[in-house]
Structures are given as structure tokens and as C-alpha cells.
C-alpha positions as CSV (number, residue, x, y, z in Angstrom):
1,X,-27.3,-27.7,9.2
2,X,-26.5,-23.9,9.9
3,X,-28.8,-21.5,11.6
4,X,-31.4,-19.4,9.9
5,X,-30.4,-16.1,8.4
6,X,-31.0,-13.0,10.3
7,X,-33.1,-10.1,9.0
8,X,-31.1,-7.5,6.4
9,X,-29.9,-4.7,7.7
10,X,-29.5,-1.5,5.7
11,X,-25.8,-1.4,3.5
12,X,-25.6,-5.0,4.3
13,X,-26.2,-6.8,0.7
14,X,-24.3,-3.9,-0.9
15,X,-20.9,-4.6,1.5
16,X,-21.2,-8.8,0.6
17,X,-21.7,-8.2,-2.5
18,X,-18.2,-5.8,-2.7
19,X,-16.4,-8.6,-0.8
20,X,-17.7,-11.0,-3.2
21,X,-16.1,-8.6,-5.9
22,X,-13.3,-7.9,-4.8
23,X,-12.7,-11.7,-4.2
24,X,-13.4,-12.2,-8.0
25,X,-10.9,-9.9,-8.9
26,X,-8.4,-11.0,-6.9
27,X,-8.8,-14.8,-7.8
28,X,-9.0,-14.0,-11.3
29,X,-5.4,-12.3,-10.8
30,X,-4.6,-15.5,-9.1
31,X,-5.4,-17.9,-12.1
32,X,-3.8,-15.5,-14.6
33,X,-0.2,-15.7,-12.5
34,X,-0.8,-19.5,-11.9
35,X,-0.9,-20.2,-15.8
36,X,2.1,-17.8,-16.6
37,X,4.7,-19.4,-14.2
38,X,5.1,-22.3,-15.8
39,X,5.5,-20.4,-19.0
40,X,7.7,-18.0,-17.3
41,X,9.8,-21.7,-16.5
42,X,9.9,-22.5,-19.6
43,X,10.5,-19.4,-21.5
44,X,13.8,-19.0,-19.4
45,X,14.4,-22.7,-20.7
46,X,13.5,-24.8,-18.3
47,X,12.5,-28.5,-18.1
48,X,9.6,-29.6,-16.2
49,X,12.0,-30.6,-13.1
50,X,12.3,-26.5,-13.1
51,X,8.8,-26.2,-13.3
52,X,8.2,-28.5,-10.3
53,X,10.7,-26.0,-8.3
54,X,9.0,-23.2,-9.1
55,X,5.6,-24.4,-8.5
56,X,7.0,-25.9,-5.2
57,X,8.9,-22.3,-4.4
58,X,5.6,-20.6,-4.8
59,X,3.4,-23.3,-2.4
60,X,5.7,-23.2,0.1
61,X,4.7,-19.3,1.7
62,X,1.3,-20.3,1.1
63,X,1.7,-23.4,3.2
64,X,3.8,-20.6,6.1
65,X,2.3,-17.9,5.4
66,X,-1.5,-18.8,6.3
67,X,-0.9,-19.7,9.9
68,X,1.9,-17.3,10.9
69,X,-0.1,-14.8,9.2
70,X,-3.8,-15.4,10.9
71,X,-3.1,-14.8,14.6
72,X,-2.7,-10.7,12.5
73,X,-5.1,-11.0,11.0
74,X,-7.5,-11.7,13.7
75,X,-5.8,-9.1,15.5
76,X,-5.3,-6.3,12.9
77,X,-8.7,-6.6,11.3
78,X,-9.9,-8.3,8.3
79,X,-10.7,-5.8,5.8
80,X,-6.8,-4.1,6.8
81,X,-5.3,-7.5,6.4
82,X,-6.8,-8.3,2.5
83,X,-5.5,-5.1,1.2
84,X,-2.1,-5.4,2.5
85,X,-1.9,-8.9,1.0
86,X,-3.5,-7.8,-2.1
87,X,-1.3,-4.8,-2.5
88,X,2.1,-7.4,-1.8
89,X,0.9,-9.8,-4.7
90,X,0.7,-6.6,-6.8
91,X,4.0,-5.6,-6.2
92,X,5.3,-8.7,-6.9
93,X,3.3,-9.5,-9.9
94,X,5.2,-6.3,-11.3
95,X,8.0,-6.4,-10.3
96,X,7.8,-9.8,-12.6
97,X,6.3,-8.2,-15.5
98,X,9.2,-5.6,-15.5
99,X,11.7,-8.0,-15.5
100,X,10.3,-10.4,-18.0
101,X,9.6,-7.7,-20.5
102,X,13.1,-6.1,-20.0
103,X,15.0,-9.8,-21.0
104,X,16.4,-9.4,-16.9
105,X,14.3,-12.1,-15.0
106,X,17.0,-15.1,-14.1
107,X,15.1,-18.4,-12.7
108,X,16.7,-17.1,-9.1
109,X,15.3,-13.9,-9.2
110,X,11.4,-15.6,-10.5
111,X,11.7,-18.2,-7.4
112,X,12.8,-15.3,-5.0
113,X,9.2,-13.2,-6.1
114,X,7.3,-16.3,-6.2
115,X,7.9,-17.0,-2.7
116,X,7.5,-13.2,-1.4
117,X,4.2,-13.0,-3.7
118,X,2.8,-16.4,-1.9
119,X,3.5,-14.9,1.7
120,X,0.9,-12.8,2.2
121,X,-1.4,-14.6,-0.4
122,X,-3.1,-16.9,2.2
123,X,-3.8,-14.3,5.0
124,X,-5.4,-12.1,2.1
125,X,-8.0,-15.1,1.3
126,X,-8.3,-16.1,4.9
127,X,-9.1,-12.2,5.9
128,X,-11.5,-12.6,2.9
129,X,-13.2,-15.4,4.0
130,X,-13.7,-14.7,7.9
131,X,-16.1,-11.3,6.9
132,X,-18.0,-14.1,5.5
133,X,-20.4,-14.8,8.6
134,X,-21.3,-11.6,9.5
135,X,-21.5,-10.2,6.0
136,X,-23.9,-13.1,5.7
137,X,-25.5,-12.2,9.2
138,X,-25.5,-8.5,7.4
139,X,-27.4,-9.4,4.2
140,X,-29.7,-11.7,6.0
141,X,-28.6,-14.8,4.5
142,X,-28.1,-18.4,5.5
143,X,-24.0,-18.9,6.1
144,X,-24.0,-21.8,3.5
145,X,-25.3,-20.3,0.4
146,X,-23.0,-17.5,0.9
147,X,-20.2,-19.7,1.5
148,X,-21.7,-21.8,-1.4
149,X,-21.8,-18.3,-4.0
150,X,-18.3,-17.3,-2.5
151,X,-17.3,-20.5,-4.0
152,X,-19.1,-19.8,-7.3
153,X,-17.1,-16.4,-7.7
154,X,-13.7,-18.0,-7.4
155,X,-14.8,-20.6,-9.7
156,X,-15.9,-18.1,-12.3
157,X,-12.7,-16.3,-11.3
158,X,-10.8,-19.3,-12.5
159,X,-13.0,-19.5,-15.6
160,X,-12.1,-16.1,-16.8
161,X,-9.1,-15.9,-15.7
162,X,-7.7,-18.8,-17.6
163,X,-8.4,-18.4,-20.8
164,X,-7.7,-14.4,-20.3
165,X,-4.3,-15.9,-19.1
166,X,-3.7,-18.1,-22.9
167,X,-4.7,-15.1,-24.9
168,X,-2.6,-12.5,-22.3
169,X,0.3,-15.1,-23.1
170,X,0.1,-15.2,-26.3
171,X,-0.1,-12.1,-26.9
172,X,2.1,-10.6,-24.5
173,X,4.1,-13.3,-23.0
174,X,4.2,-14.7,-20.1
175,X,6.1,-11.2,-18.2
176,X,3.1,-9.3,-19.8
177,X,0.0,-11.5,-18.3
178,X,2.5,-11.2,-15.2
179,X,1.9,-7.6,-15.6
180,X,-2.1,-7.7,-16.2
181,X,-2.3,-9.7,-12.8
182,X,-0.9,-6.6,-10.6
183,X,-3.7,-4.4,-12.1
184,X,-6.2,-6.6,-10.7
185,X,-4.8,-6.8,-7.2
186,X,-4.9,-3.3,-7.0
187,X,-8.7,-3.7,-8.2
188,X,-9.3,-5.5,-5.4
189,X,-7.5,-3.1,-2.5
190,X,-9.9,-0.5,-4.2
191,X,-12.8,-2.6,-3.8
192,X,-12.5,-3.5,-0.3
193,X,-11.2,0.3,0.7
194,X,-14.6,1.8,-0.5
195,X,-17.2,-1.0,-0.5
196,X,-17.0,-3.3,2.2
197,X,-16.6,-0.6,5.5
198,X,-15.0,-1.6,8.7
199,X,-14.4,-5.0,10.1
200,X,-18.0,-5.7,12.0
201,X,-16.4,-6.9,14.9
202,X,-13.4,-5.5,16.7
203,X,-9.7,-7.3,16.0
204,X,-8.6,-10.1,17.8
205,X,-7.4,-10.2,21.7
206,X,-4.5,-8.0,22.7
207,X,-1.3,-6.3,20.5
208,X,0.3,-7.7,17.7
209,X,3.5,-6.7,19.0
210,X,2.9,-8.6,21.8
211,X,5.4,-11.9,21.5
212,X,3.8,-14.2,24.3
213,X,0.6,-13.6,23.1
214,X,1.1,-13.8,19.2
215,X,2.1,-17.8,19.9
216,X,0.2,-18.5,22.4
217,X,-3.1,-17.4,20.1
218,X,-1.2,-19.4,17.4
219,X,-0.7,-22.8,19.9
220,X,-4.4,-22.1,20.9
221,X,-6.1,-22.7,17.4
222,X,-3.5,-25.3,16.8
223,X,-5.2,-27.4,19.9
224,X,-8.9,-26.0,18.5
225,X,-8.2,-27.7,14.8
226,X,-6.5,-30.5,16.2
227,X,-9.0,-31.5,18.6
228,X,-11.9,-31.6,17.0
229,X,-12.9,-35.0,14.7
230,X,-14.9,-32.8,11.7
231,X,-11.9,-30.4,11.2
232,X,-9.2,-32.6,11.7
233,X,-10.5,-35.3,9.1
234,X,-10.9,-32.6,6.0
235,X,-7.3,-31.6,6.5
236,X,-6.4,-35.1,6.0
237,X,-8.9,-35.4,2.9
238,X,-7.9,-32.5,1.3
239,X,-3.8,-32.8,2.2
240,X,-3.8,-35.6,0.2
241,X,-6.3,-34.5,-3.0
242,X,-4.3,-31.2,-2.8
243,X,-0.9,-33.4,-3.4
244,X,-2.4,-35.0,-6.2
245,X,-4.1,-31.6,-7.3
246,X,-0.4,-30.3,-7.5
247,X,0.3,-32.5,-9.3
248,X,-2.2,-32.8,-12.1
249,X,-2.4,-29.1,-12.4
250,X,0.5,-27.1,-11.8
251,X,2.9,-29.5,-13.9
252,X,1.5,-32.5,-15.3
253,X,-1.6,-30.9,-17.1
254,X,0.9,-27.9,-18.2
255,X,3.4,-30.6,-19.7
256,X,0.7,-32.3,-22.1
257,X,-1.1,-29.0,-23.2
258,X,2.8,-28.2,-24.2
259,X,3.7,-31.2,-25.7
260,X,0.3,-33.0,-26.9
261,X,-2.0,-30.9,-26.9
262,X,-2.4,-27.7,-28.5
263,X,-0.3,-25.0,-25.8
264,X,-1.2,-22.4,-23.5
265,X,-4.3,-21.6,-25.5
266,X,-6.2,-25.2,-25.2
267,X,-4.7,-25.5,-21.2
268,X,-6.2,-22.2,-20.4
269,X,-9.4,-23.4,-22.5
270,X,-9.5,-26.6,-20.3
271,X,-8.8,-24.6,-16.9
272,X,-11.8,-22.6,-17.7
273,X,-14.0,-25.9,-18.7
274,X,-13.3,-27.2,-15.0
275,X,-13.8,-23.6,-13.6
276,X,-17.1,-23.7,-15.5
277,X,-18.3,-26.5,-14.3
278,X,-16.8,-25.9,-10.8
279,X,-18.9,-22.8,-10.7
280,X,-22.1,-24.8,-11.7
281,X,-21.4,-27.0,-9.3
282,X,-21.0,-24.4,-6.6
283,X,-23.8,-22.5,-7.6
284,X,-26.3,-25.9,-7.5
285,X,-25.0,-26.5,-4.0
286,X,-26.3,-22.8,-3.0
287,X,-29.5,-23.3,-4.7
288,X,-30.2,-26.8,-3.1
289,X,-27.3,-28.2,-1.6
290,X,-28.5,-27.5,1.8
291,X,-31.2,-30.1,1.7
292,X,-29.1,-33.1,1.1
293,X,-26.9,-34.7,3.6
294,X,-22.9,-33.5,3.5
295,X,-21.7,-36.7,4.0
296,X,-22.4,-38.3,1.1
297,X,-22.3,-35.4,-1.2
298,X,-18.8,-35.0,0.5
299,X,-18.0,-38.7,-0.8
300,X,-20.1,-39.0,-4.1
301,X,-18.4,-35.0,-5.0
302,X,-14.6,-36.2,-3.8
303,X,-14.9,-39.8,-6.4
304,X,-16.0,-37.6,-9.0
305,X,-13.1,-35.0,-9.1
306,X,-10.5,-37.1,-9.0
307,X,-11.4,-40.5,-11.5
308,X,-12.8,-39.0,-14.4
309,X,-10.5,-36.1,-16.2
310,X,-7.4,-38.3,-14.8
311,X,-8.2,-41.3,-16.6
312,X,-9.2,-39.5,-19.6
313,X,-5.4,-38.2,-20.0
314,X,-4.1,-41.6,-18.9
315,X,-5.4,-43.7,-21.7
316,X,-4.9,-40.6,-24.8
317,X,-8.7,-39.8,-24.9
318,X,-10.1,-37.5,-27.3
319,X,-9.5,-33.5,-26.5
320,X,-13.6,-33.5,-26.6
321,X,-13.6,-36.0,-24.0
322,X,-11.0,-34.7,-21.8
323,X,-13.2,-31.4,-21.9
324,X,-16.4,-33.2,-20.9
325,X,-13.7,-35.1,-18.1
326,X,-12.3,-31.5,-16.9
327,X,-16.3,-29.7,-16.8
328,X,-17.1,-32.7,-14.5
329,X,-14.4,-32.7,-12.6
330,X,-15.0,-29.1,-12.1
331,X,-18.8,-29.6,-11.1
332,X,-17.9,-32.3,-8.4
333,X,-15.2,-29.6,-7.0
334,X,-17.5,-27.0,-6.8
335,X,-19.8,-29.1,-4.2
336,X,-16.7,-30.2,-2.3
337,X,-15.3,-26.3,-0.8
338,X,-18.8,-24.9,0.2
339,X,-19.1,-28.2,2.0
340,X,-15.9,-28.1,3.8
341,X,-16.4,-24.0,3.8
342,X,-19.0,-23.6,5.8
343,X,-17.9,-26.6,8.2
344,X,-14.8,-24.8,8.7
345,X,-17.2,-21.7,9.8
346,X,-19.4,-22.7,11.4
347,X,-16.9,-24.4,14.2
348,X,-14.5,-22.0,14.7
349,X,-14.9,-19.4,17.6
350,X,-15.7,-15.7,16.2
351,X,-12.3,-14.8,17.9
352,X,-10.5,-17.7,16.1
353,X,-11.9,-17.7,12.7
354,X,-8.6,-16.8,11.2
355,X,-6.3,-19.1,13.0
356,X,-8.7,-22.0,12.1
357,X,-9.6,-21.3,8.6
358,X,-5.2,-20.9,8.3
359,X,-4.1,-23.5,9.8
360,X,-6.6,-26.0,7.9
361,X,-5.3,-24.6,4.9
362,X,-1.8,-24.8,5.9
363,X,-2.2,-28.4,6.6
364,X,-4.5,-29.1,3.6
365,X,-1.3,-27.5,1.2
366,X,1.0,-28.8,3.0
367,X,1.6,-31.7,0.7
368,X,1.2,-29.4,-1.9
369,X,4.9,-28.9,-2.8
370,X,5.7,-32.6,-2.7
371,X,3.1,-33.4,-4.8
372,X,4.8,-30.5,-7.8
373,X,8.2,-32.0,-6.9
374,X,6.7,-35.4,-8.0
375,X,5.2,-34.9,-10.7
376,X,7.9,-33.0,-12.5
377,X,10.4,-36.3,-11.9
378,X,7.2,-38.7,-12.2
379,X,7.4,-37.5,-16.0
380,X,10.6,-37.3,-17.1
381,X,11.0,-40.5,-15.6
382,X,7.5,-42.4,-16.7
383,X,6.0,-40.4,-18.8
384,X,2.8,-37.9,-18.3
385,X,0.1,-40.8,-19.5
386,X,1.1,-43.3,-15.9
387,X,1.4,-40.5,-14.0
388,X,-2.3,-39.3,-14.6
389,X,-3.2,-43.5,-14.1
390,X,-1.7,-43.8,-10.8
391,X,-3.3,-40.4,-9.3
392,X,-6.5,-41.6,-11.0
393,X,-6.4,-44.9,-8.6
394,X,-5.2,-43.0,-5.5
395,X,-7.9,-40.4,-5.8
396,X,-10.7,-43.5,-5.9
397,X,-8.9,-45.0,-2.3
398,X,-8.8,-41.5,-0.7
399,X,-12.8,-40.8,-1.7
400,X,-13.2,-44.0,0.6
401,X,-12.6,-42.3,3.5
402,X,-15.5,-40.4,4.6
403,X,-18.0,-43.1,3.5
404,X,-16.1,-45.9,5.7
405,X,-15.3,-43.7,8.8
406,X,-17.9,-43.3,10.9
407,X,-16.8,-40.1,12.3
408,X,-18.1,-38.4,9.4
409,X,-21.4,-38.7,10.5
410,X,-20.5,-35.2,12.5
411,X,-20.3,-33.0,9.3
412,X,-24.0,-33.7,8.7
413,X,-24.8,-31.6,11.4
414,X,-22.2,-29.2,12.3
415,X,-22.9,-26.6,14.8
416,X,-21.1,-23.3,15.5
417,X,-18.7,-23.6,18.3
């Protein structure tokens, strides 16, 4: 399904494996700030409508940032690009932590750094994730299993980082794991300065201050994604799990830790449960996953993470079996991004690895702010237990889709562009 590895060359294992560092350090940073904000909400006392807002202020950059931002970053260089967007998160991670710890942080002034923190965020991971091929090339190893292992280290990101995140809030509050977050970003700017050398292949076509050709580069891998069946159908896939992700995560699974089960301490215990078995998951594909064919691992993976951990809140199981429900719904994830990873890779133009890998992301969050905006009235209004029921029964209709759509067969054998 990708083509064989080329031999090593000297330096080349040493620079993937600082990428694949300073991705972990980064991510972790990321899971710690994603479990404080809603704490953040509600320490400034706010309801979960406010913690829909702010999870919907900080998607929205994310959703802007990542194509507006990729037509630099193809241009500027990747390595240039992830510290600059590393170094903004930091910033704004402090600039929280200062604020928080001083008694001075209004709601306002969180939504205004939440959306100036998500800006650059998606460029940084995009930059990231483009070295990918040729650090692959570099280290002589076949393009999915590095995809696959790139995976596994933002899944083990999320596993540390979550349950770092309930002890850093309990201990510090939420400003002070705010705090811990902008350490890490710098961590990673370090990382990526000294480790992982210059960008293998020169920066993208022309200047950056060139207007014409900044959107026309942008329109150009608008009509690549758009055009092609493969790409075009895992935007749709993953625009609407992402809307029901939102939803389930960033509000509804905050709101029952609060109120049913346990606090910040079991929800950053059952973030890392999914991120454990999410990096198992990722890790298996690596090992095997190549042998097997993607379509049906695609379907099989996509049932899985959505039925089991949803329904398991829905009907008041057990904590122990809404652990088992999260490590399996993290195991099923961790197939489904090197899957759609290295498709996304493998298609896109060397010169338009950015733009692509963007502006499927843009499209795949897109619903992402909708889906927070929901939830937060979906449980005032119903109640957290039909909430997790109804995305439980969408999930299992959008898993459908790449078993009864024929033009699925493609992402068996994708070839690069």
C-alpha cells in the first residue's frame, strides 16, 4: 500500500526520532491545556453553556488557522513554522497562568487567549507532520509505520498528559497546569532547533509576501482535496465523528466527571485509559496493520470508537465498565489516524503537503465548534445520559459509510500523487 523504505542514511533515525519528541512534548502540553479550560470555565463560575463557548472560541482558529496558515508553511519551511507555533501556544499558555494565579483572568480575556493560542496551533502540527515522509525516507522506513508510531506518540502524549493535567489541577489549579503547559511548548521549540536540522527540501514556490500567489497556492490545494474521491470522503467521515467527538469530550464527558463521577482526577484518569488504549491501537497498526486491508479496518475501527464508551455513559454503567468502554474506544482510534495519516500523505504533492494535510483538517474540525455549542445546550436541556445515547446511534449510521460506498475501495491502494 506505500512504497518500500529507502536505505538509512547517516543522522537520519536520530532527526525522526527528535521530531517524534518534540511532537510528544508538544501534544502532551496540548492535553494538559485541553483538560484545564473547562476548569478554567468553571472556576470563573461558569455553566456548561460557558464551557461550550469556550471550547467553541478555542476550535474556531484551529478550524482558520490550518489552511490560511499552510500555504507559509510550505513556503517558510517546516521545521521554522513548528517553532513559531510552538513558541505562540507558550505565550499564550502563560500569559493564562499569570492571570489565573493573580485572581485577574475575566471569561473575556480566557476566550480572547484561547483563540490567539489555537491560531497557530494547527500550522505547528501540520509543519510537524509534513517532515514525516522524508524523515521516514531519512531513517529508511516504510511511510506507514512512521505515520502509524507518530500516532502512538500523540496517543501516549494524551495518556500522560491527562492524568498529569488532574493532579497539576488539583494541586495547582487550573491557571497553574495552564502554566506547566508553556514549559513544554518551549521543550519542544528546543527540540526541533537542535535535533531535527533543516527542512530536507527547500520551502514552497515563490515569497510569502507575494499576495497573488499566497491565494492562488491556497485555491490550488483547495481544487487538489476537493477533487480527489479518497481525500474528499475522510473529510466527510471525520467532520462529522469530530462533531460528535466535541461533543463527548470537550463538554459532555467534563460535565459527568463533575457531577457523577468523581472530578478532574477520574476524567483525566479516563482520558488517559482511551490514550492508552489509543496508543496500543496505534502501535498494533505499525507492527501489522499494513497487511490487512484499510477499508475494512477503516469501518470495523470507526464502529468501535464511537458505540461502546457512549453507550456505557448513556445507560449509568459502572465506572469499571466505562474504563474498559474508554480503553476500547481508544484502541479502535488509534487504528483510525495512521489510516487516514498516511492516505493523506501519500496523495498530496511534495509541494502541497501542507495545504492538503490543512485544509483536510480544517474541514474535518470544521463541525467541531457546533458540535461543543450542542452539547453544552443538549445538557442543560436533556440531560448528559440522552445526550451520550443519541451520539451513540449517530456514530453507528456514520461507520456505514465507507462499507456501503464503493468509492472506498481506493484507500486500499493509495498511491502517491
Amino acid at each position: 500500500m506505500s512504497g518500500l523504505p529507502a536505505a538509512a542514511i547517516p543522522g537520519g533515525r536520530s532527526r525522526l526520532a527528535a521530531l517524534l519528541l518534540a511532537c510528544g512534548a508538544s501534544q502532551v502540553g496540548n492535553a494538559i491545556s485541553v483538560l484545564a479550560t473547562p476548569f478554567l470555565v468553571l472556576s470563573l463560575g461558569g455553566s456548561g453553556i460557558e464551557m461550550g463557548i469556550a471550547s467553541t472560541v478555542a476550535t474556531v482558529p484551529v478550524v482558520l488557522g490550518g489552511p490560511l496558515g499552510a500555504v507559509l508553511v510550505d513556503r517558510i519551511g517546516y521545521r521554522r513554522s513548528s517553532m513559531i507555533a510552538d513558541a505562540a501556544s507558550g505565550a499564550t499558555m502563560l500569559t493564562i497562568c499569570v492571570l489565573a494565579t493573580t485572581g485577574t483572568l475575566a471569561f473575556p480575556a480566557l476566550l480572547a487567549l484561547l483563540f490567539l493560542g489555537g491560531l497557530l496551533d494547527t500550522p505547528g502540527n501540520t509543519a510537524k507532520n509534513v517532515l514525516l515522509p522524508d524523515l521516514a525516507a531519512a531513517a529508511g522506513q516504510p511511510l506507514a509505520r512512521v505515520v502509524a508510531f507518530a500516532t502512538g506518540v500523540e496517543r501516549a502524549a494524551l495518556m500522560l498528559g491527562a492524568p498529569l493535567g488532574g493532579i497539576l489541577i488539583a494541586l495547582w489549579g487550573p491557571g497553574g497546569a495552564a502554566g506547566a503547559t508553556a514549559g513544554l511548548f518551549a521543550l519542544a521549540v528546543v527540540i526541533v532547533l537542535r535535533g531535527v536540522g533543516r527542512d530536507p527540501e527547500p520551502a514552497g514556490r515563490g515569497g510569502a509576501e507575494d499576495p497573488a500567489g499566497y491565494w492562488a497556492d491556497l485555491r490550488a490545494g483547495f481544487i487538489f482535496v476537493s477533487g480527489e474521491p479518497v481525500l474528499r470522503g475522510l473529510v466527510l467521515i471525520f467532520l462529522l465523528i469530530n462533531v460528535l467527538d466535541a461533543a463527548r469530550f470537550s463538554v459532555l464527558l467534563p460535565l459527568a466527571a463533575e457531577r457523577d463521577l468523581g472530578g478532574a482526577a477520574v476524567l483525566g484518569a479516563l482520558i488517559a485509559a482511551l490514550g492508552a488504549g489509543a496508543l496500543a491501537g496505534a502501535l498494533a497498526y505499525g507492527a501489522w496493520g499494513q497487511r490487512l486491508p484499510r477499508r475494512v479496518v477503516f469501518f470495523l475501527a470507526l464502529l468501535i470508537a464511537g458505540l461502546p464508551l457512549s453507550l456505557a455513559l448513556g445507560l449509568g454503567a459502572p465506572l469499571p465498565m466505562i474504563f474498559a468502554a474508554a480503553a476500547l474506544t481508544g484502541l479502535s482510534a488509534g487504528v483510525l489516524n495512521p489510516i487516514a495519516g498516511t492516505a493523506r500523505l501519500e496523495l498530496a504533492p511534495p509541494a502541497m503537503r501542507a495545504r492538503a494535510q490543512s485544509l483536510m483538517l480544517a474541514g474535518s474540525w470544521a463541525g467541531m465548534p457546533l458540535g461543543a455549542m450542542l452539547a453544552g445546550v443538549g445538557a442543560e436541556t436533556w440531560g448528559l445520559r440522552a445526550c451520550f445515547l443519541v451520539i451513540a446511534l449517530v456514530y453507528t449510521l456514520i461507520a456505514l459509510i465507507p462499507l456501503l460506498d464503493g468509492r472506498w475501495r481506493r484507500i486500499n491502494a493509495a498511491r502517491p500523487a
